[in-house]
Structures are given as C-alpha cells and as structure tokens.
C-alpha positions as CSV (number, residue, x, y, z in Angstrom):
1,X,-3.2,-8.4,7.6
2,X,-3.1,-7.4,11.2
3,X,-6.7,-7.3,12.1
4,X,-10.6,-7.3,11.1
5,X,-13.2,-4.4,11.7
6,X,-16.4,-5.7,11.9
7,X,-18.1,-2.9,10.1
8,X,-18.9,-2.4,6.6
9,X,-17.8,0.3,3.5
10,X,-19.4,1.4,0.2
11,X,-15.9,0.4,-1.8
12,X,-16.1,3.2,-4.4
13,X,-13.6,1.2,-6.5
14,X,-15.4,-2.0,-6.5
15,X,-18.8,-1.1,-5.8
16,X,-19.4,-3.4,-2.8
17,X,-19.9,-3.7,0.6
18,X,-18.0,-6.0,2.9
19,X,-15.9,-5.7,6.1
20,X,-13.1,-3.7,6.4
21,X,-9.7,-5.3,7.3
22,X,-6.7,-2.9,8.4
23,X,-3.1,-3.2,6.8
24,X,-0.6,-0.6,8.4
25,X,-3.8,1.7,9.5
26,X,-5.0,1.5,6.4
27,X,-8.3,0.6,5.3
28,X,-9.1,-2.1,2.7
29,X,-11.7,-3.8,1.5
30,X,-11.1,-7.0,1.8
31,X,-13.1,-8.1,-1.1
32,X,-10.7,-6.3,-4.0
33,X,-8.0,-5.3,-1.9
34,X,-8.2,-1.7,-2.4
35,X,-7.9,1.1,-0.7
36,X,-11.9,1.6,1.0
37,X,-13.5,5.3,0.4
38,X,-11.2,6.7,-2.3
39,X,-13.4,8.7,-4.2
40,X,-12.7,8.6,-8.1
41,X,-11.1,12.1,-8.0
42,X,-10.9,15.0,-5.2
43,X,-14.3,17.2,-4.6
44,X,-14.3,20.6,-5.5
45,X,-13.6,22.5,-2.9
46,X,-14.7,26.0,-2.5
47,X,-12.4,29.4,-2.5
48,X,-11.9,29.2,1.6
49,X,-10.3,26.3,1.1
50,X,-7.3,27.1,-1.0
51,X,-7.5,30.8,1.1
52,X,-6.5,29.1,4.4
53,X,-3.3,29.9,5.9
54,X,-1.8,27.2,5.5
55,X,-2.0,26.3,2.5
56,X,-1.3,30.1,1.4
57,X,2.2,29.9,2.6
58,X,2.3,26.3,0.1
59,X,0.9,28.4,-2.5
60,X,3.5,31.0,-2.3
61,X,6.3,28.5,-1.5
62,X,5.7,27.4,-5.0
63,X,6.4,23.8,-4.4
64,X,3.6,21.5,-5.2
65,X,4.8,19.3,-2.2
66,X,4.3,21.3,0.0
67,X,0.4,21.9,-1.9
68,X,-0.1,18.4,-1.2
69,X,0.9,18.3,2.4
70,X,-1.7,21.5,3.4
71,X,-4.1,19.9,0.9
72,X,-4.1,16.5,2.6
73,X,-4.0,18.0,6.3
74,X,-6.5,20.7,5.8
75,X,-9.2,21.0,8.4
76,X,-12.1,20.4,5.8
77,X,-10.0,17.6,4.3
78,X,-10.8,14.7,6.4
79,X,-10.9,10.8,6.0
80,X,-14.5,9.7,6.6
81,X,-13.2,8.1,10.0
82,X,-11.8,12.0,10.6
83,X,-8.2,11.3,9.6
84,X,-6.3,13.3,7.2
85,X,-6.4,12.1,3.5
86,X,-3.4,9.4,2.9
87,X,-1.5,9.7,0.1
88,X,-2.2,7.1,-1.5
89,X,-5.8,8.9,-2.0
90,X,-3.5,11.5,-3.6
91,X,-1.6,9.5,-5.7
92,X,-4.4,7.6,-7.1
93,X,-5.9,10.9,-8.2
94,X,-2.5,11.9,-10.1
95,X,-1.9,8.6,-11.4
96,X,1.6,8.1,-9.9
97,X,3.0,6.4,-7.0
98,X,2.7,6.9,-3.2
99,X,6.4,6.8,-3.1
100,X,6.6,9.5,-5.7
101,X,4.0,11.8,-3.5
102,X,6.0,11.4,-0.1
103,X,9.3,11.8,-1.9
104,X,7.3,15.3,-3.4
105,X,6.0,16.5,0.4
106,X,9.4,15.3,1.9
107,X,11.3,17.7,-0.8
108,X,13.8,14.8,-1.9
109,X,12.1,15.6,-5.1
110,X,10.8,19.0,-6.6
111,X,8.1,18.9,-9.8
112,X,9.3,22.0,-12.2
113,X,7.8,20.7,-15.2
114,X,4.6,22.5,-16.5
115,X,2.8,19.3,-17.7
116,X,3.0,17.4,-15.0
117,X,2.3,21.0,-12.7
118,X,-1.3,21.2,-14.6
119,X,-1.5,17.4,-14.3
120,X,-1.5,17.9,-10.2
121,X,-3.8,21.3,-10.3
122,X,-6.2,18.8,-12.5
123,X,-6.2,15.7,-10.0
124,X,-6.3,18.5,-6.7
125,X,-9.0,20.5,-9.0
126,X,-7.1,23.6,-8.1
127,X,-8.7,26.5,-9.5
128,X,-6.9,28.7,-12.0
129,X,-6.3,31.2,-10.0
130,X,-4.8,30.1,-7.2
131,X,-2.3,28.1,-9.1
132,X,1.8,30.1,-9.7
133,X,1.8,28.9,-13.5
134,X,-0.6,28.9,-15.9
135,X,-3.3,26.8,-15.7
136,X,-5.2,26.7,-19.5
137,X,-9.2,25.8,-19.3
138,X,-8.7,24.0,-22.5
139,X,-6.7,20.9,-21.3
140,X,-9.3,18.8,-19.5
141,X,-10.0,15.1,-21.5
142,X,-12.8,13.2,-21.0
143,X,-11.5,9.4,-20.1
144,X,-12.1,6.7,-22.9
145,X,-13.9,4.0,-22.4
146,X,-12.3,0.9,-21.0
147,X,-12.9,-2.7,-23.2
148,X,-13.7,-4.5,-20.3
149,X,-14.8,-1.4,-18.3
150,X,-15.0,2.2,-17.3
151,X,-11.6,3.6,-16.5
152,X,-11.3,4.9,-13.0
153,X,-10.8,8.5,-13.3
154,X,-8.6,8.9,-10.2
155,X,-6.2,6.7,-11.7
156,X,-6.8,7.7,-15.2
157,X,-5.7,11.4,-14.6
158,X,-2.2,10.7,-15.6
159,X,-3.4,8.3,-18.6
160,X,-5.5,11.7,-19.9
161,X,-2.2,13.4,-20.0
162,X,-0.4,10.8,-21.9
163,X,-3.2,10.4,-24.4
164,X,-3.2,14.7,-24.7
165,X,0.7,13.7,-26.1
166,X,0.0,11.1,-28.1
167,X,-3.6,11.4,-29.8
168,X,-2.0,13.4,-32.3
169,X,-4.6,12.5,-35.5
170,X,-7.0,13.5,-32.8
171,X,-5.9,16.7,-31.9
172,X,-5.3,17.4,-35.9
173,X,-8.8,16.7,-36.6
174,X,-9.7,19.1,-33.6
175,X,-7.9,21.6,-35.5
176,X,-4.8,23.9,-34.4
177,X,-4.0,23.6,-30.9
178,X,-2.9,26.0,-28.4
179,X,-0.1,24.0,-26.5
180,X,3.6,25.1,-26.4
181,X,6.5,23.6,-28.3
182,X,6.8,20.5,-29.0
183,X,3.4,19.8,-29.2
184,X,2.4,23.1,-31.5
185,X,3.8,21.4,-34.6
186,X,2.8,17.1,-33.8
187,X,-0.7,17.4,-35.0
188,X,0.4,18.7,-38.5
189,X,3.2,15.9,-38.7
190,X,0.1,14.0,-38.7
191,X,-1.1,15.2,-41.8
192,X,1.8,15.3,-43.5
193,X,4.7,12.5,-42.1
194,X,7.2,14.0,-44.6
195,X,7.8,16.5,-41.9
196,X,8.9,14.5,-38.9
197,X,11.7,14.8,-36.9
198,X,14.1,12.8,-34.6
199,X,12.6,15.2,-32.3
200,X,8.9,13.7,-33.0
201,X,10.3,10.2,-33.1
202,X,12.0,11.1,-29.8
203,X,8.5,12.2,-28.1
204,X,6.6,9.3,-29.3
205,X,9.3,6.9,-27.9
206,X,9.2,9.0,-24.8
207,X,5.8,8.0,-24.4
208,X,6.0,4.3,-25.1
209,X,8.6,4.3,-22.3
210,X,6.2,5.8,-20.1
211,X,3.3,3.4,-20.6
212,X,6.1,0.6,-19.6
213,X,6.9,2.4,-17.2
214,X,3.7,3.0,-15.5
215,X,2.4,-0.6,-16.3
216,X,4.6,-1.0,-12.8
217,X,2.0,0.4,-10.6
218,X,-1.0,0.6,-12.6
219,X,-3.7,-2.2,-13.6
220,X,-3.0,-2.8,-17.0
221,X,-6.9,-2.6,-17.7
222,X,-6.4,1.0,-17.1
223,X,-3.6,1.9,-19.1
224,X,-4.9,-0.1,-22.2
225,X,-7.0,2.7,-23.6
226,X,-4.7,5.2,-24.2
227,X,-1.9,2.5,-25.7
228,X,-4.2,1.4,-28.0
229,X,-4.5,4.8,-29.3
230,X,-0.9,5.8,-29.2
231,X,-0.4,2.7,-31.4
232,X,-3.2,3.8,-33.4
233,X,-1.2,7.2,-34.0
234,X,2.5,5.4,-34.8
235,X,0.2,3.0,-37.6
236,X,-0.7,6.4,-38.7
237,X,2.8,8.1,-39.0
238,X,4.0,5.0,-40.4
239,X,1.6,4.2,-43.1
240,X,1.9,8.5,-44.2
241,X,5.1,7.9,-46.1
242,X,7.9,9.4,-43.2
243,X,11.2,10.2,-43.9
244,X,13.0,6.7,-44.8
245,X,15.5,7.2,-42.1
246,X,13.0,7.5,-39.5
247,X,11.3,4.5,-40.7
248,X,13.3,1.8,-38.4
249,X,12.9,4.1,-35.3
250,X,8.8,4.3,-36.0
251,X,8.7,0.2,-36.6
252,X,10.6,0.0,-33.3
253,X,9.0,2.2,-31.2
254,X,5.6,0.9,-32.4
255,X,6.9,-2.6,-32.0
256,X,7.6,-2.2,-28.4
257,X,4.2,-1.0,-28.0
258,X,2.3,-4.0,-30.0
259,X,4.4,-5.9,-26.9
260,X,3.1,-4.4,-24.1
261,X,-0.2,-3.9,-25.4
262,X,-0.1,-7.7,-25.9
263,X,1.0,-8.1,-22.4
264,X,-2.1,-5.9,-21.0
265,X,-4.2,-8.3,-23.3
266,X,-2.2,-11.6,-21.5
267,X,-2.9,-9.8,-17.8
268,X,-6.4,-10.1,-18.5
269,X,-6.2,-13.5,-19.5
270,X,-7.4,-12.7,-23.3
271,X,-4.5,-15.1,-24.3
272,X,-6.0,-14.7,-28.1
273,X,-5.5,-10.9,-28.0
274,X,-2.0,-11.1,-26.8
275,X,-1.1,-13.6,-29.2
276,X,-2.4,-11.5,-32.0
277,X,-0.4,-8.6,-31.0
278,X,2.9,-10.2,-30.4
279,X,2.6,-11.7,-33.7
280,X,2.1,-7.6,-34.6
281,X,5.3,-6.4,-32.4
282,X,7.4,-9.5,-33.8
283,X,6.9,-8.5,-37.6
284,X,7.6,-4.5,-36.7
285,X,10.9,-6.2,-35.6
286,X,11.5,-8.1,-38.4
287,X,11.0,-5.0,-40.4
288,X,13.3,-2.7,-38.5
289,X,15.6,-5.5,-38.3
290,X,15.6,-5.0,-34.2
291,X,16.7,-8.9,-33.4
292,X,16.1,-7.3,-29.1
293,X,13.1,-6.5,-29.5
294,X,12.3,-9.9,-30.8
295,X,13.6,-11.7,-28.1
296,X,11.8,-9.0,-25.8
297,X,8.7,-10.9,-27.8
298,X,9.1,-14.3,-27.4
299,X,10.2,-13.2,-23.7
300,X,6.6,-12.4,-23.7
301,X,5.5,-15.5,-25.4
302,X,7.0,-17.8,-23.1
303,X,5.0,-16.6,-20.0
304,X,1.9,-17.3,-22.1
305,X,3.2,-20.6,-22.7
306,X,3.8,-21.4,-18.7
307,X,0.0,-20.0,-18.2
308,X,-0.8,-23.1,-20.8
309,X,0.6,-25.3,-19.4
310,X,3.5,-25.2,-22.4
311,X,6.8,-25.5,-20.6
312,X,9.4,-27.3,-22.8
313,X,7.9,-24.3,-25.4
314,X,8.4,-21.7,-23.0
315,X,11.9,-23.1,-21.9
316,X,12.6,-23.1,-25.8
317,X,11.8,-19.9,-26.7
318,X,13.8,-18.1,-23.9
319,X,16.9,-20.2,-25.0
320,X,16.3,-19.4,-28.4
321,X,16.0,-15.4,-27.5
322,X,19.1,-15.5,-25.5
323,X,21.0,-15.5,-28.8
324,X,20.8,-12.3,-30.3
325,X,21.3,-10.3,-27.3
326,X,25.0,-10.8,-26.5
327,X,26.0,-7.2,-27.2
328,X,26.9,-4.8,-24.6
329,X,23.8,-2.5,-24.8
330,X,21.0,-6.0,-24.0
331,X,22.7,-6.8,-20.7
332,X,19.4,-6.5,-19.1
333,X,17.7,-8.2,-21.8
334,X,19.8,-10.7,-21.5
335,X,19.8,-11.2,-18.0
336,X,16.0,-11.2,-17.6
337,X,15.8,-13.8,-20.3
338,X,18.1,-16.2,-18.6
339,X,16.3,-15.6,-15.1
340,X,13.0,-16.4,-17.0
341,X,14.7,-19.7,-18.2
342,X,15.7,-20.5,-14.9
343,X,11.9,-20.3,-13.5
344,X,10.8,-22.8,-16.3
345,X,13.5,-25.6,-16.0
346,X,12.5,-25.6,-12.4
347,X,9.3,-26.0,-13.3
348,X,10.9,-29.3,-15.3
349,X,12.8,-30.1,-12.5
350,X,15.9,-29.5,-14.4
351,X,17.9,-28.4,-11.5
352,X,21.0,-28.2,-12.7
353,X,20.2,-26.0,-16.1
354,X,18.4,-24.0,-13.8
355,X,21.0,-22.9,-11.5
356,X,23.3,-22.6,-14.3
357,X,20.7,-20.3,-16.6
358,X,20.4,-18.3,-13.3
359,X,24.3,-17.8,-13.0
360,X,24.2,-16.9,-16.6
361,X,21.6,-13.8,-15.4
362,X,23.2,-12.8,-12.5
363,X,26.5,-12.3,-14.6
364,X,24.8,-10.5,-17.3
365,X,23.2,-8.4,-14.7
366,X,27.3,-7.5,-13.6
367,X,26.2,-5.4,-16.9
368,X,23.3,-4.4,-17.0
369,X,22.0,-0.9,-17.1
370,X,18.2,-1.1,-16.9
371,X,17.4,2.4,-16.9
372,X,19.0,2.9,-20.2
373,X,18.7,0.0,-22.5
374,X,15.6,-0.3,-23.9
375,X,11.5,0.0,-23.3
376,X,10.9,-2.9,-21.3
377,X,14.3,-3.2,-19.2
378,X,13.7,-0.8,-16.7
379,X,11.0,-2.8,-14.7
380,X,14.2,-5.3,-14.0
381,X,15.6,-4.4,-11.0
382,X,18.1,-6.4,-8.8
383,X,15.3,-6.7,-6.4
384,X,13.2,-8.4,-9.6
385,X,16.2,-10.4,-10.5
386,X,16.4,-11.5,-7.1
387,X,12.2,-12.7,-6.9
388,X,12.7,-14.3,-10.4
389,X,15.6,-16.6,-8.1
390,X,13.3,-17.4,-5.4
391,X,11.0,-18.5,-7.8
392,X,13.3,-21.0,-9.5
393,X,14.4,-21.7,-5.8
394,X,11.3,-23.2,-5.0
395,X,10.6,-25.0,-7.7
396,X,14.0,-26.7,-7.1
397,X,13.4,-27.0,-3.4
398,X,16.8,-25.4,-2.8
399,X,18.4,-24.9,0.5
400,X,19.5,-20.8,-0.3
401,X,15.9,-20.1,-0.7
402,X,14.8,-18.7,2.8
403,X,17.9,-16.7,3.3
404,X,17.3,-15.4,-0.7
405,X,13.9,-14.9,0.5
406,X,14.2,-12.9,2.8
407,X,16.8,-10.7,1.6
408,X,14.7,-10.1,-1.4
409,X,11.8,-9.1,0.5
410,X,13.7,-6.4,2.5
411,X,15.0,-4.8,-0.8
412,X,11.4,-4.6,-2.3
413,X,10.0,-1.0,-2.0
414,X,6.6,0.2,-1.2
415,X,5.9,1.0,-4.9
416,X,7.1,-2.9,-5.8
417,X,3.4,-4.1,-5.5
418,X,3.4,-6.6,-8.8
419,X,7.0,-8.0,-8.0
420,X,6.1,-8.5,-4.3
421,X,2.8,-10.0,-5.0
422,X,4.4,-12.7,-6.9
423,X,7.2,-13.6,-4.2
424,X,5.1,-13.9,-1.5
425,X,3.0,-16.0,-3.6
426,X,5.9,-18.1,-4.0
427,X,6.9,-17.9,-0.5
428,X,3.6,-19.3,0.7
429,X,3.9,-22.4,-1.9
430,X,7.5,-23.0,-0.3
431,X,5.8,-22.4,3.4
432,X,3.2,-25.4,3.2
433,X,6.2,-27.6,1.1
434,X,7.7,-27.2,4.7
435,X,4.4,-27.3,6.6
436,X,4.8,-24.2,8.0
437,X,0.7,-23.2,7.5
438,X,0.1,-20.4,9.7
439,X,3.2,-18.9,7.8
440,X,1.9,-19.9,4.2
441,X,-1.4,-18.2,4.8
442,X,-0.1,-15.1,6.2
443,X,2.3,-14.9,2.9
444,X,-0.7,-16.1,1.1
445,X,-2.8,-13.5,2.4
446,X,-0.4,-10.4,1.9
447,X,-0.1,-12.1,-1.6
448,X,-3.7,-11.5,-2.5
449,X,-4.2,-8.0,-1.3
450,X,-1.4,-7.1,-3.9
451,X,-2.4,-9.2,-6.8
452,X,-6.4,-7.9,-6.3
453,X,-5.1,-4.2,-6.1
454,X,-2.7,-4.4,-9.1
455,X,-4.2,-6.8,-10.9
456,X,-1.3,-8.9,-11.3
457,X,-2.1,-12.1,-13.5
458,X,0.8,-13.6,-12.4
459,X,0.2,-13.3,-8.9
460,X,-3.0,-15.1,-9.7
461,X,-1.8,-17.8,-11.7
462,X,0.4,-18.2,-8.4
463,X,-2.0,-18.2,-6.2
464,X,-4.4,-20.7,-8.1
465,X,-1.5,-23.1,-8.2
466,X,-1.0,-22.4,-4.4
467,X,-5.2,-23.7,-4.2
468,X,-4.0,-26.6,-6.1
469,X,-1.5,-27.8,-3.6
470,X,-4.0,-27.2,-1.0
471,X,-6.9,-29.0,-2.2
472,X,-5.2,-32.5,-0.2
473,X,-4.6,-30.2,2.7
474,X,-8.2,-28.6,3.5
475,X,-8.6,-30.6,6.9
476,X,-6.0,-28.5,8.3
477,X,-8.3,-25.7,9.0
478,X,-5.9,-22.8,8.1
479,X,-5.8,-24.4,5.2
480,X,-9.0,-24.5,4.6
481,X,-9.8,-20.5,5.3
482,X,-7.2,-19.3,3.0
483,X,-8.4,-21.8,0.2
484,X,-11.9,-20.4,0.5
485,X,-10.7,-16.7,0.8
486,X,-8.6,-17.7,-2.4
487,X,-11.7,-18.6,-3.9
488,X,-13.5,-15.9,-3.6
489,X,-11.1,-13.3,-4.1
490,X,-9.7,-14.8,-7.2
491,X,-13.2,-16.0,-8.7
C-alpha cells in the first residue's frame, strides 16, 4: 500500500463508504479491497460513441483489442477522477483476467471465436450494428441468484455464457434454440440421453474445466451458481439412461465437479456443505472406477481437516492419496499431493518428512504436465509449487526460506491473486518470527487486499493465525494497527 487519500467513495461492490487507499495508481477501497467505482457493468452509451474515429478504425480493424483500447480511452469514457477506464474495469465486466485484456489490446493474443466475440459486445453493450459478426438479440441471461447473495453482474458476464452451454434441460424446456452446432442438438440429448456423443461428453467436460479454471481469479461465491446447475444437468444425463460407454466419462466429469463445488462450499466456510459434496464427488469415483479423482478428493478433504484443527488426519489422508497416482499421466497430482503433505508435517513439526515429502513433489513435478492432466491440475504451477515450499519453510523455520521467498514472489504474475495472497500471508508470519514488524505488516497488508478481493479462505485462515501470533505482540504499535485492520477486514 503506498499511500492514503483522505477522501471517501460509494464502493459499488461493497456498498460502503470509507477512504480510499492507492495501490499502483489504483483506487481501492480499503474496506473490501476492491477496485473503488467499478460499476456492475458498462453504461450504454449512445450511437456517437461507437461513431467516433477512433474507435471506427478498431471497428474496421476487426480486432476486439484494439475495441477495447478506443473503448477505454474514448473521450466520454472517463474514470470519475477523469482518467481513462483501467482494465481491470474491463475485465471485470467480461469476467476474465486483466492479464488476458492487456495481452488482447497488446495483440500477443487475438479473440476469433464467436462466443466469446458476443460475450465482449455483451460486457461493452456494443450495439448490433456496429459489431463485424453477428450479434443475436436472443442471447442475453438474466444472472441467478447467488445462495449467499446477488451475483455481481460485471463479473458474472462470463458465468452467463457458461451457464448458456451448460443449462441444457433449461434450454430444452425453452424449446428449440437458435444457436449453431454444437449446441443446436444438446438440448434434445437432454430428452433423450441415448443420443449422446463423445462429442457432448467432450463439451460438458470442456466446461467443468473451465469453472476450474476460472475458480483462479474469480470469488468462488460467484461462480457457484452456474456449477450448481451444470451439475444439475450431468445428474440429469446420467440418471436418462446414456450410452453404457459413456457412462464412466459422465461419473467422472460430474465427479470433478461435486469437488470443486465442495471447494466453493469449503471457501465460504460452510464446512458441512463441502463435506456433503465430496462425499458426492468420492462415490462418482468409485463408480467410474477413477482412483485420481479420489485422491483429487481427499486432496480436498485434508485442507478441511487443517481448517479444524485436524492435522495428523489431514497428513493421513494426503499419504493415503499419494498411492494411486504413480502413473505417468498424475504427475501433477502427485506432485501437489506431496507439497500438501509437506505443509502439514510442518505444521507437526516433522521436519524431516517434510523436506523429504517436498523432494518427493519437486521430483514428480520433473513430470508433470498441468495443462493436460486432469480438471484440477492446471491451477499447479511451478510458481504454486514453489508457495506451497515457503509454506512448509516456515513452519520448519528453515534457513532457504527468504531466498525461496523471494524467488517465488518474482515468478507470481499479476493474475496469481489467490496464490500470492497466501505467500505473503506466510511471509508476514515468518517476518514477526524474525521481528522484522514493519516488514510483516507491509506483507500483511498486501496480504489482505488480495484475500478481501478474491475471497480466498485460505488467505484468511492465514491471516487469522497471523492475529493469533500477534495477540502477545500488540504493544508494539505496528503491531497493534495491523491487528485491528485484521480485525476489521476479516470480521
């Protein structure tokens, strides 16, 4: 955090209004961590706008990226301070990244594909007739309703799009509708599971990837909804008699689903919910006889354990789970499971099995090919192999863990939010080990801003532990601040 503004925001996100601090000339509220003044989607702009010049010439260049550069720098498209609109305004209204929108503007990356082409006209509300492909009036889809909340629509907008692919029994009992291959045929496969295809099966894994995918940068709260009912739609296919061949594929896909919809239940601490639902994913396993899925579960389990309190259970589990992926295509599996073992034996203090579980992952991670194994592998990156080592390295105390640290830090990118919100968390509970305080609350603080924008319940847990080791420590008056900002924030 590099300074405070002593003037005050209507948070659209949060509904509040508190002072604004600035990160990298950004403005955040510094109550939830967000981004201050992002309205919940773009305004509606009128025909001038999309006339202009400049953003002719991005019209006719036919490259979204360049829509989204004369968009954001448009005269009448102004920050209220009078700035251009950032792109992370943008990329909350798409539902993707700020990475992926530079990468887009700076041409590293061109968007071809007519889905994801509506899905930006949608988010920009880009009127039919200025767009270069067709732009249906059909496709618009009202968000659901959150369990614990209304989904923000500027965020939502790329949920919507998922649940257009996936709420097949819905669009069946909407009738015929008028989308393009593959869709045309899904809703009747509905009806009548006899008819599906690897093809279909293919999709609907697709899309389970993509909800893993996304749980990256998105609050899981938001996502949630339209898992649910992708799950709902899988129960349906399955339970409709499909071809026996496809059955395995179907219990697999919709076993990997159960598990991440039992991880969104974990993030919001509804430790019931997730147990109920890996108990779900776990017998889809069983029944497709998919032993890496399993351990994917109990993977699961065993942070739900650590948040108990439960850590000779969780350090059993992972060892137990570490058995049936031994075959070439778990690598990652196997790797994250043994870097997951090593954080909870140095939570015991076991030192020694600790370092060893974590030589164990970085040799499976030799490899390892994330992008390719399964659902859940692809969040495991070397930079989150190297955060799940810091972690065991401070619970350890071990000398390598400022220079793994900091090389850790320098490979996390922008888009890391969740992975870097939990190493800095854990960099601030090794900073006041060493009694370096000024640096613990600057980590600390850093910390929070990611964990309160993401979300991230294991940031949290982090941080509430960090209050723990400061309670003796509050007469050291930057200390004391960040403990009560902790409070707050995490209250």
């Amino acid at each position: 955090m590099r300074e405070t503004e002593r003037r005050h925001c209507a948070c659209q996100r949060c509904a509040c209004t508190t002072l604004l601090a600035r990160d990298n000339e950004r403005d955040l509220c510094s109550a939830c961590g967000r981004l201050a003044h992002v309205a919940p989607q773009a305004p509606e702009r009128p025909a001038e706008f999309w006339r202009h010049p400049t953003m002719l010439a991005a019209r006719e260049s036919r490259d979204i990226g360049a829509v989204c550069v004369a968009y954001r720098k448009h005269p009448d498209s102004r920050t209220p301070e009078g700035r251009p609109i950032p792109q992370e305004w943008v990329a909350a209204w798409v539902g993707i990244s700020q990475v992926q929108v530079c990468r887009l503007e700076r041409g590293t990356n061109r968007q071809r594909d007519l889905d994801k082409l509506v899905r930006w006209a949608r988010a920009l509300r880009m009127p039919a007739s200025y767009a270069w492909f067709e732009l249906p009036d059909d496709l618009h889809v009202s968000e659901p309703a959150d369990e614990t909340g209304t989904v923000e629509k500027g965020v939502g907008t790329e949920e919507d799009d998922m649940q257009r692919r996936t709420l097949l029994a819905g669009l069946a009992a909407a009738g015929p509708a008028a989308l393009g291959e593959p869709w045309e045929r899904l809703p009747r496969v509905v009806d009548k599971p006899g008819r599906l295809t690897d093809v279909d099966v293919d999709q609907l894994h697709n899309d389970t990837v993509e909800y893993f995918r996304r749980e990256e940068f998105v609050p899981a709260r938001q996502l949630a909804p339209g898992l649910k009912r992708h799950i709902e739609t899988l129960n349906l296919l399955l339970a409709g008699s499909p071809p026996e061949r496809l059955r395995p594929r179907l219990l697999s896909t919709i076993g990997e689903a159960l598990a991440l919809y039992g991880w969104f239940a974990f993030d919001r601490h509804d430790f019931a919910t997730a147990q109920r639902f890996y108990t779900l994913a776990a017998a889809a396993a069983r029944d497709a006889r998919d032993e890496p899925l399993n351990s994917c579960v109990n993977g699961y389990r065993s942070y739900l354990a650590e948040s108990q309190g439960n850590f000779r259970q969780a350090r059993d589990l992972l060892v137990g789970a570490q058995e049936p992926v031994r075959g070439p295509n778990s690598a990652t599996t196997r790797s994250w499971l043994a870097a997951r073992e090593a954080e909870i034996r140095g939570w015991l203090r076991e030192g020694t099995d600790a370092l060893r579980a974590l030589e164990r992952a970085t040799t499976a991670y030799d490899y390892a090919r994330p992008q390719h194994e399964r659902a859940w592998t692809a969040f495991f990156t070397p930079s989150r192999l190297g955060s799940m080592a810091v972690t065991t390295y401070t619970r350890i105390d071990h000398p390598r863990l400022a220079a793994t640290a900091d090389t850790v830090l320098a490979t996390l990118g922008p888009s890391d939010v969740k992975g870097k919100a939990i190493i800095l968390a854990d960099l601030a509970t090794a900073a006041i080990h060493g009694g370096d305080y000024y640096r613990a609350a600057d980590l600390a603080g850093r910390a929070l801003i990611g964990t309160t924008t993401q979300e991230v319940s294991i940031g949290a847990d982090r941080l509430r532990a960090l209050r723990r080791l400061i309670a003796p420590r509050r007469n050291v008056p930057v200390l004391a601040e960040l403990d009560d900002r902790l409070a707050t924030s995490l209250a």
